[in-house]
LODO-331241 format. One line per 10 residues: number of its first residue (from 1); for each residue x, y, z of N, C-alpha, C. Coordinates in steps of 0.2 Angstrom, whole numbers, plus 5000, padded with zeros to 4 digits. Each point is the difference from the previous one (the first is absolute). Example, Ala and Ser with C-alpha at 12.3 -4.5 7.8 and 13.67 -1.06 7.14 Angstrom:
1 = 5066,4972,5039,4996,5006,5000,5004,5006,5000 ~ 4998,5005,4996,5004,5006,5001,4996,5005,5003
***
This chain:
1 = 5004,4994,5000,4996,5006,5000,5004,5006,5000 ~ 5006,5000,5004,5005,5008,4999,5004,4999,4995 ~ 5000,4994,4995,5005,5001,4996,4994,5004,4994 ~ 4993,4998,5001,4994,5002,4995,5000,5007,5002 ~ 5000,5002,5004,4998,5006,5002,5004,5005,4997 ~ 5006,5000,5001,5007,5004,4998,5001,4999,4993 ~ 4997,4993,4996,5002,5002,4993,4992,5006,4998 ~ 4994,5000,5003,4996,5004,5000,4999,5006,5002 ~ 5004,5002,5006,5004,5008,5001,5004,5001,4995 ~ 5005,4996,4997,5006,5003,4995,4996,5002,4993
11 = 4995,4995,4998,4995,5002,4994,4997,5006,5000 ~ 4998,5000,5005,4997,5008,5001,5004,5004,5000 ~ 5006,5001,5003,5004,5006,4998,5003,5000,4992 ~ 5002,4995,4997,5000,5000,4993,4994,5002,4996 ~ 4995,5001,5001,4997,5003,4997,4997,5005,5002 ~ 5002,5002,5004,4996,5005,5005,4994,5002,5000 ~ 4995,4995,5002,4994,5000,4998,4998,5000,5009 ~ 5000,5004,5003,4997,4999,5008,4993,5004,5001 ~ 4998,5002,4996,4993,5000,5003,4995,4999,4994 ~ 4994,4998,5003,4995,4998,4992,5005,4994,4997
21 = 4995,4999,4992,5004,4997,4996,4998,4992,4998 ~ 5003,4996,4999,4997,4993,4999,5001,4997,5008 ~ 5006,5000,5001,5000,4997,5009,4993,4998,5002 ~ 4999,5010,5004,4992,4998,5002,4995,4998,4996 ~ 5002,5003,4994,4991,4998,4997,5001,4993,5000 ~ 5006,4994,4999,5000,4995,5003,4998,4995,5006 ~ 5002,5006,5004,4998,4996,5007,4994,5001,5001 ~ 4997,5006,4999,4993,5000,5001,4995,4997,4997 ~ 5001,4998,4995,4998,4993,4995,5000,4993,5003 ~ 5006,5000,5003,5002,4992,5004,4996,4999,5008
31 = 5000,5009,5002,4997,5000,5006,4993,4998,4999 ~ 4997,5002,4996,4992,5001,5000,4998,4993,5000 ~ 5005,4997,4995,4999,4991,4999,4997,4997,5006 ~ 5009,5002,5004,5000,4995,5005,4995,5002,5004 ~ 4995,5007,5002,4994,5000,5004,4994,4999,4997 ~ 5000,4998,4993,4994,4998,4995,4996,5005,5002 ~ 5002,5005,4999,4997,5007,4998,5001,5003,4993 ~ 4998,5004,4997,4999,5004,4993,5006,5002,4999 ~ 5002,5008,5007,5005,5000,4997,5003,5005,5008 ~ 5007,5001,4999,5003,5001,5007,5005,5009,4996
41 = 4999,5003,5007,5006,5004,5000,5004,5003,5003 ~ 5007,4998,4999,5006,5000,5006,5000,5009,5002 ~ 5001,5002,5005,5001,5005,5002,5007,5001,5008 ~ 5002,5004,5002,5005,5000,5003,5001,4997,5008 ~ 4992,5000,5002,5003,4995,5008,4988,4998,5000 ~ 5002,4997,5007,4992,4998,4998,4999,5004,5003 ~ 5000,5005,5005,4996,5006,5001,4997,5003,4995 ~ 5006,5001,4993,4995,5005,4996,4996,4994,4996 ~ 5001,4993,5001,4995,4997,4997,4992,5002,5002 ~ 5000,4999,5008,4995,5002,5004,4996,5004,4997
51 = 5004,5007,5000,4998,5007,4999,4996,5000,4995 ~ 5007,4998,4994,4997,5000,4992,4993,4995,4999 ~ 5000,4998,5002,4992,4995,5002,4997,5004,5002 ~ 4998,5002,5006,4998,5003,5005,4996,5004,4994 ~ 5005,5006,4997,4999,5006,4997,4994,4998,4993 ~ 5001,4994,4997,4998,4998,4995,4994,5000,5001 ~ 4996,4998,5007,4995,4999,5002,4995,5007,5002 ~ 5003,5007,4998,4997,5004,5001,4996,5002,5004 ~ 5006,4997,5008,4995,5004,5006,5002,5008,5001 ~ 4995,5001,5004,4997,5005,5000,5000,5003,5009
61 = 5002,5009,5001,4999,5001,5006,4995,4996,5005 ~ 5000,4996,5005,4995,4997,5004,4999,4992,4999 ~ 5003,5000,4995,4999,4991,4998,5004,4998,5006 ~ 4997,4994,5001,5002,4994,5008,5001,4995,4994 ~ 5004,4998,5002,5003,4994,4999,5003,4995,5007 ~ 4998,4993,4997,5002,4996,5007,5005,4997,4998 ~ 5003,5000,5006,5005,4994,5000,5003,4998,5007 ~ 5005,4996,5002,5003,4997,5007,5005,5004,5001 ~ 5001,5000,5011,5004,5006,5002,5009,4994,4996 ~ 4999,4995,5001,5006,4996,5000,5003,4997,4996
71 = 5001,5005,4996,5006,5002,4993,5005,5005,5000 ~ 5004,4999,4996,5004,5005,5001,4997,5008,4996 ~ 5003,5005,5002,4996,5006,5000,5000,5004,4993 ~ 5004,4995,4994,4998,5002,4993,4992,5000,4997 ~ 4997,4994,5005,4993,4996,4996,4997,5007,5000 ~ 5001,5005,5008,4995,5005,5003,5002,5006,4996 ~ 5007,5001,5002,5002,5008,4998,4998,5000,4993 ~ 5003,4995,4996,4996,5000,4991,4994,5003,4999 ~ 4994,4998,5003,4994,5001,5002,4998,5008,5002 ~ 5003,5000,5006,5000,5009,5000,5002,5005,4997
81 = 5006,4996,4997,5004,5004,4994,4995,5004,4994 ~ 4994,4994,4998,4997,4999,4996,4994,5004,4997 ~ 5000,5001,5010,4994,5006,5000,4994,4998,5006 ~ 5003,4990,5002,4992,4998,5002,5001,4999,5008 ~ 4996,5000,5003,4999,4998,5009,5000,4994,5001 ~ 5006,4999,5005,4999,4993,5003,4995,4994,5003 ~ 4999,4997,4998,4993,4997,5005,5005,4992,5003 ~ 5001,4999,5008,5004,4993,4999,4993,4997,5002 ~ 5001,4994,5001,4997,4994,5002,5007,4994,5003 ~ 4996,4998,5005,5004,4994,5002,5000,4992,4996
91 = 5006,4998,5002,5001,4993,4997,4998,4995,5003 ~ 5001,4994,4996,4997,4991,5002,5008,4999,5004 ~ 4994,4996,5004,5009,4999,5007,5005,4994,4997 ~ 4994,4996,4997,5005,4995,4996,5004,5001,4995 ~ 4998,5005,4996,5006,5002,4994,5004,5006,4999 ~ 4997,5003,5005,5001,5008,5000,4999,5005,4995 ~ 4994,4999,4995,4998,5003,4996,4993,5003,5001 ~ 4998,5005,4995,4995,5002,5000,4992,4996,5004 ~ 4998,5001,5002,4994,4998,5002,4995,5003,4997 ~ 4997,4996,4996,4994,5003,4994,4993,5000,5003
101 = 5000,4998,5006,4993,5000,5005,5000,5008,5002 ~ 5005,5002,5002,5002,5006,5002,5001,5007,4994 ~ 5001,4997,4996,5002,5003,4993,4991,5002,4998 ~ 4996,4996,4999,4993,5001,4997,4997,5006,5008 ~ 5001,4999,5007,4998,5006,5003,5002,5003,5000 ~ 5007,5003,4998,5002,5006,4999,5000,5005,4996 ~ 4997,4997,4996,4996,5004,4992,4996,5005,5002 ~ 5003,5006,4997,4995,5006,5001,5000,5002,4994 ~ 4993,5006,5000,4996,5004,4994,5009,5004,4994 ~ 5003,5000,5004,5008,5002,4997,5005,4995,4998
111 = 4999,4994,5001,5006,4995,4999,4999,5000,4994 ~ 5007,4999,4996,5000,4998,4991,5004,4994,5000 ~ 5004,4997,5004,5005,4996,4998,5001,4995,5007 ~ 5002,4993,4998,5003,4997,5006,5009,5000,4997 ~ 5004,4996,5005,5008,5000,4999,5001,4995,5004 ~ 4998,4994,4997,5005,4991,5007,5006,5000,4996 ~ 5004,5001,5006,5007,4998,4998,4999,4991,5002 ~ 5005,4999,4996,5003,4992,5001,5007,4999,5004 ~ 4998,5002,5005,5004,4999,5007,5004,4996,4999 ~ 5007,4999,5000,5004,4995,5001,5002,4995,4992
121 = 4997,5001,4997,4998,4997,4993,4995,4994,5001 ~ 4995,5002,5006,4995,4998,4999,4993,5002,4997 ~ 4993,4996,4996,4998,5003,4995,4994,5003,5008 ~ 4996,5006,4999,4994,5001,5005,4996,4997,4996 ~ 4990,4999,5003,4996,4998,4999,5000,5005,4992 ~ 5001,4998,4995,4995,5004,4993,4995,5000,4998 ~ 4997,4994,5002,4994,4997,4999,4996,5005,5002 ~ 4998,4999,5005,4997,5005,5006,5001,5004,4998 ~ 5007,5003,5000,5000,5008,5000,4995,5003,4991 ~ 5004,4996,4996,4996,5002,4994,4993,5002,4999
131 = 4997,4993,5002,4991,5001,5001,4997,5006,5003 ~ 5006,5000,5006,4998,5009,5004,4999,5007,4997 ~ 5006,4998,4995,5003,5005,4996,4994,5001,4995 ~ 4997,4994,4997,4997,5002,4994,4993,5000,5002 ~ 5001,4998,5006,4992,5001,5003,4998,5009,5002 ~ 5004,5003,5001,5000,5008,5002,5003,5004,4996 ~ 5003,4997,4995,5001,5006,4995,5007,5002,5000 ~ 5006,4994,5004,5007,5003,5002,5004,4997,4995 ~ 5008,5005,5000,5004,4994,4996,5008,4996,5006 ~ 5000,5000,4997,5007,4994,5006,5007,5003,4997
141 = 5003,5001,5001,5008,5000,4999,5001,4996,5003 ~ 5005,4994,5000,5005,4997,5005,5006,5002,5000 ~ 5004,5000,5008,5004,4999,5000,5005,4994,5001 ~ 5003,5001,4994,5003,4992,4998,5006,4999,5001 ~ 5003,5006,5004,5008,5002,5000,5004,4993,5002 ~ 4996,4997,5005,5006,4992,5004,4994,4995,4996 ~ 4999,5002,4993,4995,4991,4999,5000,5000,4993 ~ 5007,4999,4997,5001,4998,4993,5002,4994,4999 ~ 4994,4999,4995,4998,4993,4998,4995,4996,5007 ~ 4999,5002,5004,4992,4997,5003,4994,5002,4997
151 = 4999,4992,5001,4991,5000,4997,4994,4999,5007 ~ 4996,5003,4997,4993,4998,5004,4996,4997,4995 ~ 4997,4994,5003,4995,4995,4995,5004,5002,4992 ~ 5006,4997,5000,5000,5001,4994,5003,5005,4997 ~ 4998,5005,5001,5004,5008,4998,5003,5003,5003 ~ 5006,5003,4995,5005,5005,5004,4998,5006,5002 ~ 5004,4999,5007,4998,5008,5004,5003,5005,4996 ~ 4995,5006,4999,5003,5005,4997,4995,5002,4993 ~ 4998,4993,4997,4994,5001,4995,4995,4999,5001 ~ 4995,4999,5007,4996,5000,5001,4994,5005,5001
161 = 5004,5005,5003,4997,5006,4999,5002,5005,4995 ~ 4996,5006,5001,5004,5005,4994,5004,5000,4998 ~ 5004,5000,5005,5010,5000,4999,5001,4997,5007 ~ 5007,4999,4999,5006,4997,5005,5004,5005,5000 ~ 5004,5000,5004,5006,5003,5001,5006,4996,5003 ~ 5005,5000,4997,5006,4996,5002,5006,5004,5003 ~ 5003,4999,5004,5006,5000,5002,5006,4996,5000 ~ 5006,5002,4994,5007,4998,4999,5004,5002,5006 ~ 4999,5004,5004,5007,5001,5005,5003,4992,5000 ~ 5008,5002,5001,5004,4993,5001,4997,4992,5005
171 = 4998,5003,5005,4998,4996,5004,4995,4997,4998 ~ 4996,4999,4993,4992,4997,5001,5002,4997,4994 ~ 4994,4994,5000,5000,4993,4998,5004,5001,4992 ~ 4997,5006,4996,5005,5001,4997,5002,5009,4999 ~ 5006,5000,5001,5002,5004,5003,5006,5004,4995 ~ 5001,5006,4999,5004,5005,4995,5006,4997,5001 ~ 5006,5005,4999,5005,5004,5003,5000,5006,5004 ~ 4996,5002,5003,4997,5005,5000,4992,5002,5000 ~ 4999,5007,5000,4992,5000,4999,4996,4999,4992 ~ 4994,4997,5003,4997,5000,4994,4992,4996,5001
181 = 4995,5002,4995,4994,4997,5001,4997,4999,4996 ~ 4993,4997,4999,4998,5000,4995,4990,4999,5002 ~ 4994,5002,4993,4995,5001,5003,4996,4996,4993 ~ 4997,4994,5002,4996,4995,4993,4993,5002,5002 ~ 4996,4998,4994,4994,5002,4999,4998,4995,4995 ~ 4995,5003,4999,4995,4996,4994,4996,5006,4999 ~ 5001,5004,5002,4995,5006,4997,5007,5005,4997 ~ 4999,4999,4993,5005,5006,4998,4999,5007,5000 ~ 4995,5003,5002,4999,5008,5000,5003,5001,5006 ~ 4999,4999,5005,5004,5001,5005,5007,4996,5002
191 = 5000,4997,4994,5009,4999,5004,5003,5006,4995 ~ 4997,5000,4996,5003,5005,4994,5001,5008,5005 ~ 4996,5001,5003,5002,5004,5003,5004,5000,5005 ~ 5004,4995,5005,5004,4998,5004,5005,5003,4993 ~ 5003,4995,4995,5005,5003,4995,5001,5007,4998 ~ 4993,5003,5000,5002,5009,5000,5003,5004,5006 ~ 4996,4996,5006,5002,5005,5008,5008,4996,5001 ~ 5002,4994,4997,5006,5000,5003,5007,5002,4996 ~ 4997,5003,4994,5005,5007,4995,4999,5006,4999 ~ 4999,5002,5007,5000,5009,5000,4992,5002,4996
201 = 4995,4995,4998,4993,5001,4997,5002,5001,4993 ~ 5004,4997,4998,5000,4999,4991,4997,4995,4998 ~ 4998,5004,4994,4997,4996,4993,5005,5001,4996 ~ 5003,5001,4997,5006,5000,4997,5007,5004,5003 ~ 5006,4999,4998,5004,5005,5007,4999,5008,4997 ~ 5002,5003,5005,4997,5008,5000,4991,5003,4999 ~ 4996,4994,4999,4995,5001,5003,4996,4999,5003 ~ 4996,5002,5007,4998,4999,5006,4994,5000,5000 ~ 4997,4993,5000,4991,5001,4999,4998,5000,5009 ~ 5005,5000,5006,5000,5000,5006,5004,5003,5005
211 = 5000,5001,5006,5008,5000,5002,4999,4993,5003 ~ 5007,5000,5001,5002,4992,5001,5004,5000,5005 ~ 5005,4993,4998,5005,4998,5005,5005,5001,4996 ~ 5006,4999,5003,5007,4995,5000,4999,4994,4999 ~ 4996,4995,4999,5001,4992,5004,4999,4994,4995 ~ 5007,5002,4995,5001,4994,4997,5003,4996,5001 ~ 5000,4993,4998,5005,4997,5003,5005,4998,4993 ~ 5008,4999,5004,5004,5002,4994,5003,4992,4999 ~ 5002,5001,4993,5000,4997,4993,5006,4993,5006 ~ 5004,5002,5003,5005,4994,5003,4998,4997,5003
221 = 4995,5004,5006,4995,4995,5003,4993,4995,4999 ~ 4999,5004,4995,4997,4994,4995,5003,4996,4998 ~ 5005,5000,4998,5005,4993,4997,5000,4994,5006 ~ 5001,5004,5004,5005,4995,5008,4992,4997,4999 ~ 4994,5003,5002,4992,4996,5000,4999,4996,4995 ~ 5001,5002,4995,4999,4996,4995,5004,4990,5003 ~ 5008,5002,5000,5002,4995,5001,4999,4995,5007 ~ 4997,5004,5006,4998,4995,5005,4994,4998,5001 ~ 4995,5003,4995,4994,4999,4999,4999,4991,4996 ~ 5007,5002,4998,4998,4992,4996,5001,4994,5007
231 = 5003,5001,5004,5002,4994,5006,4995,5001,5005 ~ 4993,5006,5001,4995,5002,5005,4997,4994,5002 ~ 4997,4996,4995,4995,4995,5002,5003,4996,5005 ~ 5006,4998,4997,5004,4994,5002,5003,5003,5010 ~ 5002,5007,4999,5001,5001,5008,4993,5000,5003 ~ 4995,5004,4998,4994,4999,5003,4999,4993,5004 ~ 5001,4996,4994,4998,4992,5002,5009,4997,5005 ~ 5002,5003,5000,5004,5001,5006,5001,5002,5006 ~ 4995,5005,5002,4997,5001,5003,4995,4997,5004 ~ 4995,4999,4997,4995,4998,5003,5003,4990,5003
241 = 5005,4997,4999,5002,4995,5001,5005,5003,5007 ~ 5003,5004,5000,5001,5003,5005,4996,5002,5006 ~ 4995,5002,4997,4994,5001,5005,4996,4995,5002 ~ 4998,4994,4997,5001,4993,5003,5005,4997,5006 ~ 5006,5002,4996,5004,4996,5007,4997,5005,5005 ~ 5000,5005,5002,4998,5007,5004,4995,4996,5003 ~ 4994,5000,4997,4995,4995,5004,5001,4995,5003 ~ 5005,4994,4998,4999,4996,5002,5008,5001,5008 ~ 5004,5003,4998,5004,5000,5006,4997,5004,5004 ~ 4996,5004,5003,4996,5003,5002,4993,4999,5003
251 = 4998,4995,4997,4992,4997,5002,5002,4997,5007 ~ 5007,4998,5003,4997,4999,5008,5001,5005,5004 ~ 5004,5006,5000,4999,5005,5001,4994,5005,5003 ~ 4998,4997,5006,4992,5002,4999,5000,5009,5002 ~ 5005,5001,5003,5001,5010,5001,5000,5004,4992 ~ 5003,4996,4995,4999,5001,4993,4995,5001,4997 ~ 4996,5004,4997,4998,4998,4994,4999,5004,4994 ~ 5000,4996,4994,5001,5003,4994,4995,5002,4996 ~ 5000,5006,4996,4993,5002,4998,4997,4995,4994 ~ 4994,4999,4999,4996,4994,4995,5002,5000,4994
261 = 4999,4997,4999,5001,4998,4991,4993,4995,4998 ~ 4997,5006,4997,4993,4998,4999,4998,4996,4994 ~ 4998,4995,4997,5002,4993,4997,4999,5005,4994 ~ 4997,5003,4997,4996,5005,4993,5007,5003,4998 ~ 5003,5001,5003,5006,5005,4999,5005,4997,4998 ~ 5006,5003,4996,5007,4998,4998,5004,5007,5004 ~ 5002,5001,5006,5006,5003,5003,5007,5001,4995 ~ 5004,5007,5001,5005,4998,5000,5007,5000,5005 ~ 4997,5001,5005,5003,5002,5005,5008,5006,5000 ~ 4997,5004,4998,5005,5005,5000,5003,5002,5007
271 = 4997,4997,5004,5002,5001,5008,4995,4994,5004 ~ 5005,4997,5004,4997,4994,5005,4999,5002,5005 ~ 4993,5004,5004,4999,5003,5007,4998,4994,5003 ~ 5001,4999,5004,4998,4997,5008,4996,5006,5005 ~ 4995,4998,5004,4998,5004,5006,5003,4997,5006 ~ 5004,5002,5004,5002,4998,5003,5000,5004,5009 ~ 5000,4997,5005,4999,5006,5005,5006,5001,5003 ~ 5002,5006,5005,5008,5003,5002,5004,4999,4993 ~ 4997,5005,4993,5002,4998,4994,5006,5005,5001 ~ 5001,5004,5004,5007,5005,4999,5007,4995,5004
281 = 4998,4997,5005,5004,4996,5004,5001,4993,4995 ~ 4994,4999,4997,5003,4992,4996,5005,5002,4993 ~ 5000,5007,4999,5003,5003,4993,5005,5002,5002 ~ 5003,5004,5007,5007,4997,5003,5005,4994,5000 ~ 4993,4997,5004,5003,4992,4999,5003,4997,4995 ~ 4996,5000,4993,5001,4999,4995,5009,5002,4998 ~ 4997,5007,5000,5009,5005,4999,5005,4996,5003 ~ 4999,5000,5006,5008,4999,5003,5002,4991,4998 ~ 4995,4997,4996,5000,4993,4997,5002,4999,4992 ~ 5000,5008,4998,5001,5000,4995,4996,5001,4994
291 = 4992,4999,5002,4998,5003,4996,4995,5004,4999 ~ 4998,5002,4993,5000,5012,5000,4992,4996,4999 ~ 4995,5004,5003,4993,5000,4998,4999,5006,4998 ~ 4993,5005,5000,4997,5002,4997,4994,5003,5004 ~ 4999,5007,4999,4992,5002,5001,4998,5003,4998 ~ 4992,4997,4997,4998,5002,4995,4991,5000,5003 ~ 4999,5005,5003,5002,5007,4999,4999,5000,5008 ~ 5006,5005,5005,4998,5000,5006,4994,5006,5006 ~ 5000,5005,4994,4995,5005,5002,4995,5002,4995 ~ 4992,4998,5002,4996,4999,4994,4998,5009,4997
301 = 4998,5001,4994,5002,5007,4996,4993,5002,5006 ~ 4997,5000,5002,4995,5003,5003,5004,5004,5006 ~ 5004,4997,5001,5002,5003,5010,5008,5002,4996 ~ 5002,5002,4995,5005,5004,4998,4999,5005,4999 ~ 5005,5006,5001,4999,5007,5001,5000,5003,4995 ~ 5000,4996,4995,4997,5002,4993,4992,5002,4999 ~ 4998,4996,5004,4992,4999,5000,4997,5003,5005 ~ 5003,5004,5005,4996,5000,5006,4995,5006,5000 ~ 5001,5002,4992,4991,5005,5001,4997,4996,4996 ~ 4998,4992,5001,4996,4997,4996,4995,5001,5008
311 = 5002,4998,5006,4997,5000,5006,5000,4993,5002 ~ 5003,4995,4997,5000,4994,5001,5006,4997,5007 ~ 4995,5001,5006,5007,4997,5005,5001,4992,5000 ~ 5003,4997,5005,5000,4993,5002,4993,4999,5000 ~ 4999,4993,4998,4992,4995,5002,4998,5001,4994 ~ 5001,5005,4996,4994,5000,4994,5001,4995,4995 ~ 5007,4994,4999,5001,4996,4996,5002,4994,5004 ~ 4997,4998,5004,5003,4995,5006,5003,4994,4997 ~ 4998,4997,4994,5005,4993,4996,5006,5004,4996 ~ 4999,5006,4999,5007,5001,4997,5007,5004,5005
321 = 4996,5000,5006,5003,5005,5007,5004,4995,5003 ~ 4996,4993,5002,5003,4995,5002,5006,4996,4995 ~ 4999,5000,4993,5004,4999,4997,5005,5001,4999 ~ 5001,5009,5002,5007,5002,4998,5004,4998,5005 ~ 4997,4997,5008,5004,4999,5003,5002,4994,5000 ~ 4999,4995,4996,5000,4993,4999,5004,4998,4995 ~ 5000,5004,4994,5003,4996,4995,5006,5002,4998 ~ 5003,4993,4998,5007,4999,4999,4999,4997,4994 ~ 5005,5003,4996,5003,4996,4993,5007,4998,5000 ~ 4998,4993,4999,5007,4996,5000,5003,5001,4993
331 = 5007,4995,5001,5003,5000,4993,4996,4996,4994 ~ 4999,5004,4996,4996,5000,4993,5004,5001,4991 ~ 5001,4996,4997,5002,5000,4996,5001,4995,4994 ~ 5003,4998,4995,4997,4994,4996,5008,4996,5001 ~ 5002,5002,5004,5008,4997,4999,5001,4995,5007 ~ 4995,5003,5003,5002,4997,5009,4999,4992,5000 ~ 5004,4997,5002,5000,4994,5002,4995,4997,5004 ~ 5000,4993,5000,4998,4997,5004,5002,4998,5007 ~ 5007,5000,5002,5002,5001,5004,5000,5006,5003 ~ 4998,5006,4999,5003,5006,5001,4993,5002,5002
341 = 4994,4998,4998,4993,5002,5002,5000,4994,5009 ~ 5001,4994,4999,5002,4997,5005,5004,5003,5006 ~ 5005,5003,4999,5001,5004,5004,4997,5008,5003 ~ 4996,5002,4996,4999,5007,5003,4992,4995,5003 ~ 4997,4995,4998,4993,4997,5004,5004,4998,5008 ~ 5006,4997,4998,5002,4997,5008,5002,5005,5006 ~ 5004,5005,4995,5002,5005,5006,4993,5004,5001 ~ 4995,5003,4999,4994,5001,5001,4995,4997,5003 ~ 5002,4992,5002,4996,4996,5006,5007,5000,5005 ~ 5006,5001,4999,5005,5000,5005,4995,5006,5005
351 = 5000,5005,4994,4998,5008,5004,4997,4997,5008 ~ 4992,4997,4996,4993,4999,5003,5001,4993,5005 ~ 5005,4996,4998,5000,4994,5007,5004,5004,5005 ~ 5006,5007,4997,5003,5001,5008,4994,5004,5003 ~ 4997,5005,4995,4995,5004,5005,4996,4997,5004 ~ 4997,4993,4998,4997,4996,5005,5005,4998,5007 ~ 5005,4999,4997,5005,4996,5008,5001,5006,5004 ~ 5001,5006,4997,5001,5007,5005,4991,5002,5005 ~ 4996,4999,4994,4992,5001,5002,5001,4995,5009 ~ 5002,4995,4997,4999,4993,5006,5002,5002,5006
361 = 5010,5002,4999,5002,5002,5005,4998,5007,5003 ~ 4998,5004,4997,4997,5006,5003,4994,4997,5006 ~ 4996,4997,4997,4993,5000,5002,5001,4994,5008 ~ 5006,4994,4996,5004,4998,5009,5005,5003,5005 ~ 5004,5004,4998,5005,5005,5004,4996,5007,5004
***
């Protein structure tokens, strides 16, 4: 793969082709495939995929849009960015996604849109959510950032609703050199328009049927996507065999538990969460044994100081309250051994048998 990748940075300096070009209109062509959507377009991180969605959808001062406090703060700010009002709703304790029971009472005479992320590169209920959507006149964005190449029944996330929104940052399932993003649809008027807002609002260059963005994504890092995109499925599917042994060293574990994997779904597990309790002290533990976990996320966007003229204190999200303080992401990746999953399940019942013998001796001494 670095030998690939460097014949494909030296290519691109010989022709100096770095932004636009065949690259992307390549990739974006390979990408749309691989979500069996109409048609994709790369932009420069998935924030502005967000946006450029968001925007495409023509909210309006006062539009409410739903979505969950327990994402990272791109899905939101995108959204305000955009022009619309936040509306959260709380999550399912089993998956930590959307709650679509929650989502249909939340709806007011102002909502235009819902937003389920796919948590973890897990897929949320779409089923549900869509009927909701098409039963009140909404449209759905997803946030698809951590769920390339996950299905639901069947489909990929991302084509389900109007649009998806993906996230290249390095870390994710498939991941840049850097930033980058991309936003698939089946509806071409509005992705068409995602292409205009993310080149300054051209229709041809020098002139502007909009103002726009900066937010393209350039021609090198299309190349590198293009060429790890072809090995996605196969890490995916190394993943998820990864996340098996995780169950299964783990099921006796009882202080453990892992969130569900509901039979309808294909995961791709872009992060392996555990709920676990005394999670900052078991996350120690881990460290000083060697290995690095992950929290994902530890303060929900509702109680960040970003939001605090939303008026949302403690209580108002109680599964997603109790969840920042619980979850642990172990090591996740398609390269991790068998062994090496083995060891991060033993030294995390190591954790939990001492905490028991010290429990004992306290409660005898």
């Amino acid at each position: 793969m670095e030998r690939d990748l460097t014949e494909r940075f030296v290519a691109a300096l010989r022709e100096a082709a770095f932004v636009g070009g065949p690259e992307l209109a390549a990739f974006e062509e390979e990408f749309a495939r691989f979500c069996e959507a109409a048609e994709a377009v790369g932009v420069s991180s998935g924030t502005d995929a967000l946006r450029f969605a968001y925007l495409a959808m023509d909210i309006r001062p006062g539009d409410e849009v739903i979505t969950v406090p327990n994402t990272f703060i791109a899905t939101t700010a995108a959204l305000t960015q955009a022009g619309a009002t936040i509306r959260f709703v709380d999550v399912l304790p089993g998956t930590l996604l959307i709650d679509p029971a929650q989502v249909e009472t939340a709806i007011t005479p102002r909502t235009v849109g819902i937003v389920p992320v796919h948590l973890y590169g897990m897929p949320a209920d779409m089923g549900r959510l869509m009927e909701i959507a098409d039963a009140r006149g909404l449209w759905v964005v997803e946030d698809a950032a951590q769920a390339h190449g996950a299905r639901y029944r069947g489909r990929r996330c991302g084509a389900i609703g109007v649009m998806g929104a993906f996230s290249f940052y390095p870390g994710k399932n498939l991941g840049a050199c850097g930033e980058g993003g991309a936003i698939v649809s089946n509806d071409h008027g509005r992705l068409s328009t995602t292409r205009t807002l993310r080149d300054h609002g051209q229709s041809k260059k020098y002139y502007h049927d909009m103002e726009g963005y900066n937010g393209r994504l350039d021609a090198i890092q299309a190349g590198f996507l293009r060429l790890k995109l072809r090995h996605l499925e196969r890490w995916n599917e190394d993943r998820r065999r990864a996340a098996r042994l995780y169950r299964d060293g783990l099921a006796a574990v009882s202080d453990v538990t892992l969130l569900d994997w509901p039979e309808d779904v294909e995961p791709v597990f872009h992060l392996l969460v555990a709920r676990v309790p005394q999670r900052d002290a078991v996350q120690r533990f881990l460290r000083a044994r060697g290995v690095e976990t992950g929290l994902h996320y530890p303060l929900p966007l509702h109680l960040q100081e970003a939001y605090r003229h939303l008026g949302l204190g403690r209580g108002a999200f109680p599964v997603a309250e109790r969840a920042a303080h619980e979850v642990l992401s172990l090591p996740m990746f398609p390269e991790i051994t068998p062994h090496q999953i083995d060891y991060v399940c033993e030294t995390v019942a190591e954790f939990f048998q001492g905490s028991r013998r010290r429990a004992v001796d306290k409660a005898v001494g």
